[in-house]
N, C-alpha and C positions, 0 to 999 in steps of 0.2 A: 318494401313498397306497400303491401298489406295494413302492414303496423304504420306506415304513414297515412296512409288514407283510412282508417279504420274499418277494412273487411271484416265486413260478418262472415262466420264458418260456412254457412251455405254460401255465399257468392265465391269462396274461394275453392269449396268444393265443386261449386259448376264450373268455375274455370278451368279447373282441372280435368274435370271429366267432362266436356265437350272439346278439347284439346285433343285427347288421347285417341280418336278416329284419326287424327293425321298421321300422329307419331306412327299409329298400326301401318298407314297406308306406307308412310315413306321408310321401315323397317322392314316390311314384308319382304323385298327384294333380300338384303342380307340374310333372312334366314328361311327362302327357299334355298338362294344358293348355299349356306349350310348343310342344309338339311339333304339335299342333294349330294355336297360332297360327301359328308358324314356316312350316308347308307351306302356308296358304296368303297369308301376306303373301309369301311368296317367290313364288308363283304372280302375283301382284298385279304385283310390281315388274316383272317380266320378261313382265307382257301378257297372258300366259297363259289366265288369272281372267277377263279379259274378251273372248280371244276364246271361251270357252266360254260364256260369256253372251250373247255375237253371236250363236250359234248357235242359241241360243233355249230353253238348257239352266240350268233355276234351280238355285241353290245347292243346296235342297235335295238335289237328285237327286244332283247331283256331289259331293256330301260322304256319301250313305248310306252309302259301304262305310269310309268313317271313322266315322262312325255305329257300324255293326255290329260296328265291331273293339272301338267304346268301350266296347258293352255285354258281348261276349266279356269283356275286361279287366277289369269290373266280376266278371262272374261267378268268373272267376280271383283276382280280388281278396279276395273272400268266399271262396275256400277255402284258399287262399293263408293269410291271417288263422285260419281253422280247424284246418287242419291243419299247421301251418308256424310259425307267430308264437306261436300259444299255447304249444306246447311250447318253442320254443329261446330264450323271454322266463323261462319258469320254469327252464332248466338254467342262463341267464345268470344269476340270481340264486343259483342252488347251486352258481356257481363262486365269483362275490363273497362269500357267506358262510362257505362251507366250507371251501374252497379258498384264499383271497387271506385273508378274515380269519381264517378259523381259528375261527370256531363249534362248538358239536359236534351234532353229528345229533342231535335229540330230537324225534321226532315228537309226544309229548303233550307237555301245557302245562299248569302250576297255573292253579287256577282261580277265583274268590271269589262269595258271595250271585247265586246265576244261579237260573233257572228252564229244568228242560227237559222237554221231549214227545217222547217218543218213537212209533213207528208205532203201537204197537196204544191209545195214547190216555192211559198214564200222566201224572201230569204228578208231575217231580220237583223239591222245594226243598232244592238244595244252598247249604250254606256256606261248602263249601270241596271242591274237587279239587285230589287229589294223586296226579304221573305215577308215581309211584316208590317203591314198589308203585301201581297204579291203584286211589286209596281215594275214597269220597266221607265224609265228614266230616256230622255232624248233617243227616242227609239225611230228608227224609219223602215219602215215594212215596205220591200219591192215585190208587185207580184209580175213574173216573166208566161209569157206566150213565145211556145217555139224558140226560145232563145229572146226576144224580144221584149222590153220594158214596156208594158200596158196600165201599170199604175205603180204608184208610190205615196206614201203616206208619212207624213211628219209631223210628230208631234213630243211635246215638252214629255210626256208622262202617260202612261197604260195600263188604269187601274183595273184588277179581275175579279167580276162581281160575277158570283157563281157559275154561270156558264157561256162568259163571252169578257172581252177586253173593253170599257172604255177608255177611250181617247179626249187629251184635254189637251187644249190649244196647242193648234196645229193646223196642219193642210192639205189635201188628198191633190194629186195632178194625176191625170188620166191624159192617154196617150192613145191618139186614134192612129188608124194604119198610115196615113201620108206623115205622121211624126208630130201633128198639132196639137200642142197641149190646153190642157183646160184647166183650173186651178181654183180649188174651192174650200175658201179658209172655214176654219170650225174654232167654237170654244170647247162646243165637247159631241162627242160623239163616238156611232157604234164600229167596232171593227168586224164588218160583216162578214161570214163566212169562213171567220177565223178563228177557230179554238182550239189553239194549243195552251195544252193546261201551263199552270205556273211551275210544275216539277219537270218540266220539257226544260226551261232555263234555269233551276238551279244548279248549283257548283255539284255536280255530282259525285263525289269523292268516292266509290268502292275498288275494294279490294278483289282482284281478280280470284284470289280463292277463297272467297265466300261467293265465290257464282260456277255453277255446275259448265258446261260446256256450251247447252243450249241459252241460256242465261248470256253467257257471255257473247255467240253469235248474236244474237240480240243487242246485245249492248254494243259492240263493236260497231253493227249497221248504224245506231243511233249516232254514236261519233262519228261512224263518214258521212252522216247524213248532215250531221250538222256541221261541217266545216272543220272535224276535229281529222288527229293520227289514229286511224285504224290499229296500225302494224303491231302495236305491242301486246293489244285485246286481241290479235289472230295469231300470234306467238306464242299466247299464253290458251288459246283453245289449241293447238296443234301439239304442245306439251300434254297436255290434260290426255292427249287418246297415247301418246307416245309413251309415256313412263308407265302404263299400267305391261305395256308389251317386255318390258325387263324382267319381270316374273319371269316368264319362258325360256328368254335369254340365259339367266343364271343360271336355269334347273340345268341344261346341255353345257355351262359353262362348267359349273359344279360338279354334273357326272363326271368329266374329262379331265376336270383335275383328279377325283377319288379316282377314275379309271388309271390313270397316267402308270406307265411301267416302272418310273424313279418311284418306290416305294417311302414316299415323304411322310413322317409322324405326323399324328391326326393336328396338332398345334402348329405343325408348318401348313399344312392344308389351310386350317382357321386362319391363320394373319394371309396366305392368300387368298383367302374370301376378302375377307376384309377389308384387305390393299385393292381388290379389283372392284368391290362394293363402292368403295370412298372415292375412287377412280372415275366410275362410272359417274355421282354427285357431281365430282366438280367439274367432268366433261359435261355435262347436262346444262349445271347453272351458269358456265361460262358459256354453252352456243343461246340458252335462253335469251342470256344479257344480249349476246349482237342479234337476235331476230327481234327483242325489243327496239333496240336502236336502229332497225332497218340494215345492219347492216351486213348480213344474211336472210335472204326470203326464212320464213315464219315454218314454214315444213322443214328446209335444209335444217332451222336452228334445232328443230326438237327432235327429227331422225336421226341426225348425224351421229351422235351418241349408240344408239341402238344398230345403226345398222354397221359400226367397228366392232362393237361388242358382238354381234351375231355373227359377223366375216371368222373375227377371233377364236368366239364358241364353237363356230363350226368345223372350221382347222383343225380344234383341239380335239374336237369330236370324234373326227376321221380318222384323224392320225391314232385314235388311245381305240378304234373301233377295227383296225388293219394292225 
């Protein structure tokens, strides 16, 4: 792909190294819970493990400051993800499109038959948006009181001259409280009171990971605000706090196996990291997909994973800690 499109060495050096914050992020899990088993089946083989259990010292206690590092790393993990991942997942994708293929920058986007709400409660029925000029096309703007239609406005075309909409042939109806309309055609005219920018109705295409958490709250509101599906922007904020929580998870997964009495070679330990690492992934991306689809609430999709793994880890915990 490179050598078709003809990548210069820097653009494909940035793609690579603004990629590599994710790879960290989504790796980190497998090798605390390594690094966890590893220290103490090493501890085990060389005696170590049990003379501190002679001593009369439970697991518990000799693993808290592995413990405490795991929840450190957890919290690092969550910002790490916030302030780190989100941004240099969205430049990786403005170097593959810009840069490597040769897209051209167009922040707005045509648009077809949508419905949108803006803050102060309009709701508007567009046909068609178009970036270039930023026009709306057979557009009818309802503004509601109380629930209650108090005006409406229709017109052919809604062109946006820097800081308001005109309106070109078309008709305004105002609607008093007994329900009597009034109706007052135009060839052109202002849309008073109303300025929602033209980036309010373009096609807004992003990628949920290239938006941090807060980013994404935000965005989500804007979809339900305009008449869109929330549920998949709050699936995918509900993942974002949940998978950095697997760090933790691991590290008491990982002791319990290195603790475990079956004295299992350090290479059976690793393919069970592994097996429960890769486990963990496709439990994850499979409740993801049904809080996308609605069909599991958006918390159940992105706890569920963590809170079997933690049920599991801590089984193992007790039991390799008794």
């Amino acid at each position: 792909d490179f050598i078709d499109d003809e990548a210069s060495m820097i653009s494909i050096l940035k793609f690579y190294l603004y990629i590599t914050p994710a790879y960290i992020d989504y790796s980190l899990p497998i090798s605390m819970m390594l690094a966890s088993m590893f220290t103490m089946a090493i501890l085990g083989r060389s005696r170590e493990y049990t003379a501190v259990l002679s001593s009369g010292t439970s697991l518990a206690r000799m693993c808290r400051t592995l413990l405490v590092f795991g929840v450190l790393v957890t919290g690092l993990a969550i910002v790490w993800r916030e302030e780190v991942v989100a941004e240099t997942n969205r430049r990786h994708n403005e170097v593959r499109e810009y840069e490597i293929e040769g897209k051209v920058r167009d922040r707005l986007k045509a648009r077809r038959n949508f419905t949108h709400v803006d803050e102060d409660g309009r709701v508007y029925l567009v046909s068609r948006f178009r970036p270039r000029p930023p026009t709306l096309e057979w557009v009818s703007i309802q503004t509601f009181t109380d629930s209650t239609l108090v005006q409406r406005v229709d017109a052919r075309r809604a062109v946006w001259e820097q800081d308001h909409w005109r309106l070109e042939e078309g008709s305004q109806r105002d609607f008093d409280q007994e329900g009597r309309e009034t109706v007052t055609p135009f060839s052109a005219s202002v849309l008073e009171g109303a300025t929602e920018p033209p980036k309010n109705f373009s096609d807004q295409r992003v990628e949920p990971e290239d938006m941090n958490w807060a980013q994404l709250r935000d965005f989500a509101n804007w979809v339900e605000r305009t008449g869109g599906d929330p549920v998949p922007y709050r699936a995918e904020m509900a993942h974002k706090l949940s998978f950095p929580v697997i760090n933790l998870i691991v590290v008491v997964l990982g002791l319990a196996i290195g603790a475990s009495r079956q004295r299992n070679t350090l290479w059976a330990g690793f393919g069970a990291t592994i097996a429960a690492a890769f486990g963990y992934y496709l439990l994850t991306d499979f409740g993801l997909e049904l809080g996308r689809s609605g069909v599991i609430p958006p918390m159940a999709s992105a706890w569920s994973g963590n809170v079997l793994y933690g049920f599991v880890a801590g089984i193992m915990f007790w039991r390799a800690n008794h």
